[in-house]
Backbone as JSON, one array per atom type, in Angstrom:
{
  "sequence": "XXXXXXXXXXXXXXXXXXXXXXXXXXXXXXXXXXXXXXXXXXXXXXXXXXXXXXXXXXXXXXXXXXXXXXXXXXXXXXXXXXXXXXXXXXXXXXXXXXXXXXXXXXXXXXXXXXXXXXXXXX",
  "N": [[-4.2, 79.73, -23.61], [-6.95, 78.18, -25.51], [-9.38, 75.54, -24.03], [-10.0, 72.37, -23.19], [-9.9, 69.16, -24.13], [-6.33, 67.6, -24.76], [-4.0, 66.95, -27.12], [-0.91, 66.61, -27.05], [2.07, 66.93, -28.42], [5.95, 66.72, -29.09], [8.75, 68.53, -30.39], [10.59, 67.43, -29.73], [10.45, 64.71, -30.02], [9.03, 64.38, -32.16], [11.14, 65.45, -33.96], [12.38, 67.82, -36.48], [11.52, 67.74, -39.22], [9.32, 66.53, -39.02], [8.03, 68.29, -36.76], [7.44, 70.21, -38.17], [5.58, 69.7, -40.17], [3.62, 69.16, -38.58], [2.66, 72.16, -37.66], [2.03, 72.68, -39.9], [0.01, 71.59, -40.58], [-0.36, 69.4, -41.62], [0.0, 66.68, -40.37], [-1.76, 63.46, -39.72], [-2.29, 61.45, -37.99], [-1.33, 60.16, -34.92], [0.48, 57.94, -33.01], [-0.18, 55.94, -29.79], [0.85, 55.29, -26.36], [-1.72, 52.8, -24.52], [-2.32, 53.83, -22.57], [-1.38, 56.66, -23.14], [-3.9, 56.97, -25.17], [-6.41, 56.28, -24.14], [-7.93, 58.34, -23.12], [-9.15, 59.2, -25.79], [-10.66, 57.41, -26.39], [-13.65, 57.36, -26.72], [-14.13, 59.63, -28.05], [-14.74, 59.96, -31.16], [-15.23, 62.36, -33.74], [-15.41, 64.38, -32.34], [-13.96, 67.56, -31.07], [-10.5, 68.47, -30.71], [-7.31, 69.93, -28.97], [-4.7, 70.73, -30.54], [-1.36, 70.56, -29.49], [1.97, 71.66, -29.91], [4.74, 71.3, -27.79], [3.95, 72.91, -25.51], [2.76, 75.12, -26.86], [-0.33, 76.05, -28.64], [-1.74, 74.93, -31.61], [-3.82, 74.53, -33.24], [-7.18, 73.55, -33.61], [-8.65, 70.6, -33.92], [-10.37, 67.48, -35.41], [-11.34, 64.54, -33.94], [-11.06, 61.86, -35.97], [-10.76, 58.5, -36.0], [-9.63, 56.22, -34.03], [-8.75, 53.62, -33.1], [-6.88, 50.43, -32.38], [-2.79, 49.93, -32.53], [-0.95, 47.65, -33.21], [2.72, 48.21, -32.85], [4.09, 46.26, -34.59], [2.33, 46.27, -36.61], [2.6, 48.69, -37.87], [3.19, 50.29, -41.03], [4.21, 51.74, -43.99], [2.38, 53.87, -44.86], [1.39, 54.56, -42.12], [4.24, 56.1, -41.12], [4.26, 58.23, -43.33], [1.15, 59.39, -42.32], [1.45, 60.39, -40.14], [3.73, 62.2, -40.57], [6.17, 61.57, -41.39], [8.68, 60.96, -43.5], [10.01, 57.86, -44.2], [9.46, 54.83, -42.61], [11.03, 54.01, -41.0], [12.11, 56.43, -39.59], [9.63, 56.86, -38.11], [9.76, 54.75, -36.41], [11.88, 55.67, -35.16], [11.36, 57.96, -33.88], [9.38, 57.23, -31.98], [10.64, 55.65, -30.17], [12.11, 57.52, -29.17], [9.58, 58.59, -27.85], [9.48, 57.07, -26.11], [9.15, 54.31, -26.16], [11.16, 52.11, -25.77], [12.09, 50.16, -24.48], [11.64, 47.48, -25.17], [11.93, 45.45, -28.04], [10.42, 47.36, -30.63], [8.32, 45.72, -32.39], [7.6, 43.92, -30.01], [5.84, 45.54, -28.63], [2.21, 45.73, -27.9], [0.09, 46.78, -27.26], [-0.81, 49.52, -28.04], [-1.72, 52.41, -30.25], [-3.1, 53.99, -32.65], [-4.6, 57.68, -33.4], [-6.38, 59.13, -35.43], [-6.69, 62.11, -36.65], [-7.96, 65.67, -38.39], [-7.36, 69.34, -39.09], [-9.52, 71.37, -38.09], [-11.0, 73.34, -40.08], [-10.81, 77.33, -40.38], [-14.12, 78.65, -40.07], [-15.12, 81.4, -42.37], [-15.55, 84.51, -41.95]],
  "CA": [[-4.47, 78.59, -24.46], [-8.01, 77.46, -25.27], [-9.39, 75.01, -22.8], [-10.01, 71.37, -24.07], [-8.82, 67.92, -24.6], [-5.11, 68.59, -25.67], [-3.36, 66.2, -28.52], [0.27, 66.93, -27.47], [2.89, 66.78, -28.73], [6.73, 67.58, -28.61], [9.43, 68.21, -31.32], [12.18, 66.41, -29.08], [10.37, 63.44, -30.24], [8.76, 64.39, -33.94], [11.94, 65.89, -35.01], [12.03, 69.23, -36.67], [10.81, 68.07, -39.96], [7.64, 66.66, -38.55], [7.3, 69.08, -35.92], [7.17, 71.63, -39.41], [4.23, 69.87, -40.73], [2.22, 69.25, -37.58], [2.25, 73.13, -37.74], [1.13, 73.14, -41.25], [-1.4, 70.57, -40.31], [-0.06, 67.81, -42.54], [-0.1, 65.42, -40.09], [-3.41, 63.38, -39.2], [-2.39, 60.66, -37.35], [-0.66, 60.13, -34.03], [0.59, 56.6, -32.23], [0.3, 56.49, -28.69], [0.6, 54.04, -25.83], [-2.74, 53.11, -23.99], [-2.41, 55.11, -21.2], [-2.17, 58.0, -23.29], [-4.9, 57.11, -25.78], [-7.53, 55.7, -23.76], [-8.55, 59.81, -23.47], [-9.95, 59.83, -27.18], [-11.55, 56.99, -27.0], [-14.95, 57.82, -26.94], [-14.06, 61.0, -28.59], [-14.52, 60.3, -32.53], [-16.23, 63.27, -34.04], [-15.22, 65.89, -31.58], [-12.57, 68.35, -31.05], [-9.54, 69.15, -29.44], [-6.5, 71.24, -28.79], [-3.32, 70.41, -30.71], [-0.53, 71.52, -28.65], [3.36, 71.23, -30.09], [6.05, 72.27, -26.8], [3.42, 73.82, -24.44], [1.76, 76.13, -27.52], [-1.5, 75.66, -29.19], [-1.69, 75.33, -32.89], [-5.06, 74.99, -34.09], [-8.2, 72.56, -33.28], [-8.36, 69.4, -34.91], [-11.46, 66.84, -35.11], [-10.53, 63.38, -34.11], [-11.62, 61.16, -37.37], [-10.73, 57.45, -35.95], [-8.87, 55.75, -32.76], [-8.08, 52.42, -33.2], [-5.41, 49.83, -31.9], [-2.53, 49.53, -33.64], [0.33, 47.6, -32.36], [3.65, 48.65, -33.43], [4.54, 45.16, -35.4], [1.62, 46.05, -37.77], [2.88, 49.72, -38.86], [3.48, 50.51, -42.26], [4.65, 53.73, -44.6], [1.1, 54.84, -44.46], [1.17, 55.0, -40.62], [4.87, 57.03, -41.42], [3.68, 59.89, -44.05], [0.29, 60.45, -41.68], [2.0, 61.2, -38.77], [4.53, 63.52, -40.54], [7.28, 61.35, -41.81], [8.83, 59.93, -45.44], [10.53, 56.43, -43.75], [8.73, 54.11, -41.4], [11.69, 54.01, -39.64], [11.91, 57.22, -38.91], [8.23, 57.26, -37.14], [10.25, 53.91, -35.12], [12.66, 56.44, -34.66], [10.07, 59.01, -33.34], [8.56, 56.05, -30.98], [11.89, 55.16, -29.47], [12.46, 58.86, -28.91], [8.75, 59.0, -26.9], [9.83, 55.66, -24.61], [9.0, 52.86, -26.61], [12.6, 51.78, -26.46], [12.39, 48.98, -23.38], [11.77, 45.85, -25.34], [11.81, 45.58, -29.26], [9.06, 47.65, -30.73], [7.17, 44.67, -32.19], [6.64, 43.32, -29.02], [4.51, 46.29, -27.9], [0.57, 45.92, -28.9], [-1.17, 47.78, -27.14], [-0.51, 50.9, -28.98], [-3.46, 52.69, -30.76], [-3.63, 55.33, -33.63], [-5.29, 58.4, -32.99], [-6.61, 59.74, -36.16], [-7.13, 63.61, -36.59], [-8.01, 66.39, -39.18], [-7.58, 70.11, -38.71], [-10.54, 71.86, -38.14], [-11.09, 74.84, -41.02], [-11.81, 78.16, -40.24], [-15.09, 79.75, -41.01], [-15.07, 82.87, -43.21], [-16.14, 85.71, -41.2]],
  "C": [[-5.93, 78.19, -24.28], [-8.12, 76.25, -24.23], [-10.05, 73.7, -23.55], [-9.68, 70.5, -23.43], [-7.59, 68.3, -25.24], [-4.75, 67.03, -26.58], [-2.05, 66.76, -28.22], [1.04, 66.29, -28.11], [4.73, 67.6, -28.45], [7.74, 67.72, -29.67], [10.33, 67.56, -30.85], [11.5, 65.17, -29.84], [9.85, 63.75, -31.86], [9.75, 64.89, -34.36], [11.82, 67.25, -35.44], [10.89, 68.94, -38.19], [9.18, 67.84, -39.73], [6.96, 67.69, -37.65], [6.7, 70.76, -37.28], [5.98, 71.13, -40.09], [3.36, 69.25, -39.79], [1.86, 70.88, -37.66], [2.02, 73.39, -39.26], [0.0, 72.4, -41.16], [-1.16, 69.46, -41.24], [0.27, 66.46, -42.0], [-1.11, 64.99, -39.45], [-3.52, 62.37, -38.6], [-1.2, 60.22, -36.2], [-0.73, 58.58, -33.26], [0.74, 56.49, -30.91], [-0.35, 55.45, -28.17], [-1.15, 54.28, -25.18], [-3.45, 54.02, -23.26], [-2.71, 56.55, -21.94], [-3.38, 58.48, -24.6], [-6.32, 57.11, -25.43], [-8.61, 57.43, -23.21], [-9.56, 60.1, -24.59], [-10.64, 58.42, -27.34], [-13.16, 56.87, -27.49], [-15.28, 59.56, -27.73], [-14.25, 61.03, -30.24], [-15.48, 61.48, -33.26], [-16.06, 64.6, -33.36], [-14.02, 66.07, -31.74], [-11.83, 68.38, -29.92], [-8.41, 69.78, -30.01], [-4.53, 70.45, -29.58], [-2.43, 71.15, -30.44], [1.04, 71.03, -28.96], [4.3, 72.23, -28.63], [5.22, 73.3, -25.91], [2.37, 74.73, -25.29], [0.76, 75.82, -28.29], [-1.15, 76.34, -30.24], [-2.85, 75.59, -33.42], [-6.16, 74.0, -32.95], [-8.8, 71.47, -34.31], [-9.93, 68.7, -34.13], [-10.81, 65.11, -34.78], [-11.6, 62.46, -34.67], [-11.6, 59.08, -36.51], [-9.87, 57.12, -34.55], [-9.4, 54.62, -33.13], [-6.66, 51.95, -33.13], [-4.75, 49.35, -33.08], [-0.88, 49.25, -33.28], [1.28, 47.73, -33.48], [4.53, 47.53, -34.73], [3.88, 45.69, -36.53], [1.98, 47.9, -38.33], [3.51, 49.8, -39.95], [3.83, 52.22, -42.76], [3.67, 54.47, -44.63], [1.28, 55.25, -43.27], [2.26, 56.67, -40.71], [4.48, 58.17, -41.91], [2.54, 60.61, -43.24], [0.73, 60.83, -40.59], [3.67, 61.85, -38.95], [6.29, 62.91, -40.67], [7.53, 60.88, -43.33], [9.19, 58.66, -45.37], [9.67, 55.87, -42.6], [10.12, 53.76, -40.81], [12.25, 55.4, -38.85], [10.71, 57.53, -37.98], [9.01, 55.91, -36.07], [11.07, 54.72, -34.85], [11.72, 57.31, -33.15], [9.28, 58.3, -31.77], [9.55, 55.87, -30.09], [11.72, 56.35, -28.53], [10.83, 59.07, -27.23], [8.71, 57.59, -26.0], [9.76, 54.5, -24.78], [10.27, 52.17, -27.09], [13.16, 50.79, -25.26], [12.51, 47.63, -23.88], [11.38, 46.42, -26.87], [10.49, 46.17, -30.19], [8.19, 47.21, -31.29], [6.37, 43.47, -31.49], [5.85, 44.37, -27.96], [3.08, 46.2, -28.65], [-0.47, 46.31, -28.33], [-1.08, 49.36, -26.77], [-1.74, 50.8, -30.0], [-2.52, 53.94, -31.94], [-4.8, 55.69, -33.63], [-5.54, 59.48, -34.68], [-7.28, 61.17, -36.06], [-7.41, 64.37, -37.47], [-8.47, 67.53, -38.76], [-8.75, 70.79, -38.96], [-9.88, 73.07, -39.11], [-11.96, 75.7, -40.45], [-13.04, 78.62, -40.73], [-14.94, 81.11, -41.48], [-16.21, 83.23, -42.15], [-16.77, 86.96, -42.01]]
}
């Protein structure tokens, strides 16, 4: 596996259909507690390693990081991080641990905006 910053991820928690378009690259935005955002924050503009279940998919640029507590998500937040219901992405959240106290009393949760890097023609 290239060597990097990684962006994991896991399908136990995106599901199958999202884990099917993180590997098409159709999803460009990821929610994640502090702890595991505070990595990209000084990172906007550079790359790293998107990794679904241990395997590297591609290399993605990260576009934005900003906080974004879980009260204030909407169906936008849903479709960019690879769902059709905003309660399936609270699904998705539950699933990665945010399932101790009601998930609009967590706020300091961030979105990690991303877009896959394109190959160059060789």
């Amino acid at each position: 596996m290239p060597e990097g910053i990684q962006l994991l991820f896991t399908s136990r928690v995106l599901g199958r259909e999202a884990a099917e378009k993180l590997r098409s690259k159709k999803i460009t935005q990821s929610i994640r507690s502090f702890k595991e955002a505070q990595r990209f924050f000084r990172m906007r503009g550079r790359t790293v390693r998107v990794v679904l279940d241990g395997f590297y998919l591609y290399d993605a640029r990260i576009t934005e990081v900003s906080k974004r507590p879980l009260r204030d998500l909407n169906e936008f937040d849903a479709l960019t991080g690879g769902f059709d219901q905003l309660y399936q992405l609270q699904d998705a959240l539950k699933r990665a641990g945010f399932r101790f106290k009601p998930l609009q009393d967590y706020q300091n949760t961030w979105a990690i905006g991303f877009l896959a890097e394109r190959k160059e023609a060789s």
